[in-house]
C-alpha positions in Angstrom: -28.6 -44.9 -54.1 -30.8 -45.6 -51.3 -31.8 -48.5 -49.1 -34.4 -48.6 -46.5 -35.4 -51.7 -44.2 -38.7 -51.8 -41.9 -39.8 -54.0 -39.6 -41.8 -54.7 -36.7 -41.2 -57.7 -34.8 -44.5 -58.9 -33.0 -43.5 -60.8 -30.4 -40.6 -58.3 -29.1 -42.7 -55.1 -29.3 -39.8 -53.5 -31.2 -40.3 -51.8 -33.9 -36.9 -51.2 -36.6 -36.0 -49.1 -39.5 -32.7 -49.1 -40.9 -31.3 -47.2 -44.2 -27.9 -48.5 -43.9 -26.9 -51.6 -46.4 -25.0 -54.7 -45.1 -22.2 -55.1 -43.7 -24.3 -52.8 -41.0 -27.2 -55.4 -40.9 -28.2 -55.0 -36.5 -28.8 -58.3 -34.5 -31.6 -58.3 -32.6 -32.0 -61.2 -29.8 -35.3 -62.0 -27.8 -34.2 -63.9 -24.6 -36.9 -66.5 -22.2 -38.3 -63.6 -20.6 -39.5 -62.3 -24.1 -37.2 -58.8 -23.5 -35.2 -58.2 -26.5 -32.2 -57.2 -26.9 -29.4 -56.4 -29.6 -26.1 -54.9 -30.7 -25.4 -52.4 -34.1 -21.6 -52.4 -35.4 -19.5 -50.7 -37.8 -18.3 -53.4 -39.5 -14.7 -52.3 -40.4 -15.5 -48.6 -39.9 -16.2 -47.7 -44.0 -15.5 -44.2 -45.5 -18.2 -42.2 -47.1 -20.7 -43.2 -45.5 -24.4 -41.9 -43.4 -26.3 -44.9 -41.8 -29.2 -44.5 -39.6 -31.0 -47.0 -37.2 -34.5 -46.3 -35.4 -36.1 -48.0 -32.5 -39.1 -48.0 -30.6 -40.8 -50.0 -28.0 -43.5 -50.1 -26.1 -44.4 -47.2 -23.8 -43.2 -47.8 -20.3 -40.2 -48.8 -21.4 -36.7 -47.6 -22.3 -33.4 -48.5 -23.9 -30.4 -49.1 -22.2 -27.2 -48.1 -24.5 -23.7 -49.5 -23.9 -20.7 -48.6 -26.0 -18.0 -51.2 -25.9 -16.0 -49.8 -28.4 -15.6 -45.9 -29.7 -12.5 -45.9 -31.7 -13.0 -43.0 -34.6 -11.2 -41.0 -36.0 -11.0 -37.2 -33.8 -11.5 -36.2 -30.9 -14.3 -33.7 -28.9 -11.7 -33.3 -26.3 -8.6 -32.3 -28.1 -9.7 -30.6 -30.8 -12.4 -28.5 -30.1 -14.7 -27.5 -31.8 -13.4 -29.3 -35.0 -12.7 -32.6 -33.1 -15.5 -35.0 -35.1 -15.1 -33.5 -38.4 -14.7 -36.9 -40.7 -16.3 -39.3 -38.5 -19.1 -39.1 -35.8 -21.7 -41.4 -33.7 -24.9 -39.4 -32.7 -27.3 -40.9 -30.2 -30.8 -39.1 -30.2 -33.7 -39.9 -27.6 -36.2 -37.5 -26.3 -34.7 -33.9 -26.0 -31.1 -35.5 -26.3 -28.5 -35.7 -28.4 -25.5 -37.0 -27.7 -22.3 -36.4 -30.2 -19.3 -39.2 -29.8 -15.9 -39.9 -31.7 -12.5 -40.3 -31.2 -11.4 -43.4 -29.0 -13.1 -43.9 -25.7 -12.7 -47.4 -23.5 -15.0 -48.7 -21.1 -18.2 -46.7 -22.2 -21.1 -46.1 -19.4 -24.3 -47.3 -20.3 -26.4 -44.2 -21.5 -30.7 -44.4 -21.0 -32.8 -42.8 -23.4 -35.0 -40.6 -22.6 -38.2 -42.3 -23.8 -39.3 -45.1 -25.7 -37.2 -44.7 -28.6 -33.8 -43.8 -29.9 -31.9 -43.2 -33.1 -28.4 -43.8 -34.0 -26.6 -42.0 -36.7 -23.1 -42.7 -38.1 -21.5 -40.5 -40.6 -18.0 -41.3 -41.9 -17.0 -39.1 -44.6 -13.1 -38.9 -45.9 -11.0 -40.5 -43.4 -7.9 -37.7 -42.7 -5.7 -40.9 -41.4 -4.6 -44.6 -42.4 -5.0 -45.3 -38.5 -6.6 -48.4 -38.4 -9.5 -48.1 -36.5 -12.3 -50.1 -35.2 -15.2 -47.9 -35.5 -18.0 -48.8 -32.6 -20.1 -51.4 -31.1 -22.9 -51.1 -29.1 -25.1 -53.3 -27.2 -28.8 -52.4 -26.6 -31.6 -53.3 -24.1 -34.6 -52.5 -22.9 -35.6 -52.0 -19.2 -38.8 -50.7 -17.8 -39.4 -47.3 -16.4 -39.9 -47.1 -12.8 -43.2 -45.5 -11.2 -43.4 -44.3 -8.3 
């Protein structure tokens, strides 16, 4: 099946799409100063599974990405180039993709490239029992500087 979500929220300039099902439902938060913000999680880390998330803002502005938790299964470093086989986190922005799993603390905050980003998270067949926490990241947006 297929599930598809859409929305633009007015006041935060944000606009959404989502084709993932709960338990993967995002939070988005608008603070005083009207700049939104929010966080998209794993939920458990599920097997057999591609979710997808879509955001854009206004023009002029950008999205700051912090991971505070990569825990999947593999590993880029360790197992090259086989290393996020069963599970992966992709980040695209403009003329960017960036390809994470294994387990990673204390994640750098990453800034897209424009004025949107996508996240895509594909967990097929799990090759361990490991319990594992998935990911959980944190969004915000932040104006571009001009000189």
């Amino acid at each position: 099946g297929f599930y598809g979500r859409y929305e633009f929220l007015n006041k935060s300039n944000i606009l959404f799409s989502s084709t993932c099902p709960s338990p993967f439902d995002p939070t988005i938060y608008i603070n005083e100063t009207e700049q939104p913000s929010g966080n998209i999680s794993s939920n458990g880390y599920p097997q057999n599974v591609i979710c997808e998330w879509s955001y854009t803002t206004t023009i002029g502005f950008q999205f700051n990405l912090e991971l505070t938790i990569l825990d999947l299964e593999g590993s880029k470093t360790k197992d090259p180039p086989h290393g996020c086989q069963s599970s992966v986190l992709k980040i695209y922005s403009e003329g960017r993709i960036d390809e994470l799993c294994g387990q990673e603390k204390n994640l750098s905050f990453i800034l897209t490239n424009s004025n949107w980003f996508t996240l895509q998270f594909i967990s097929l067949i799990r090759q361990t029992q490991e319990p594992l926490q998935g990911f959980h990241l944190s969004w915000t947006i932040v104006q571009v500087k001009t000189n």
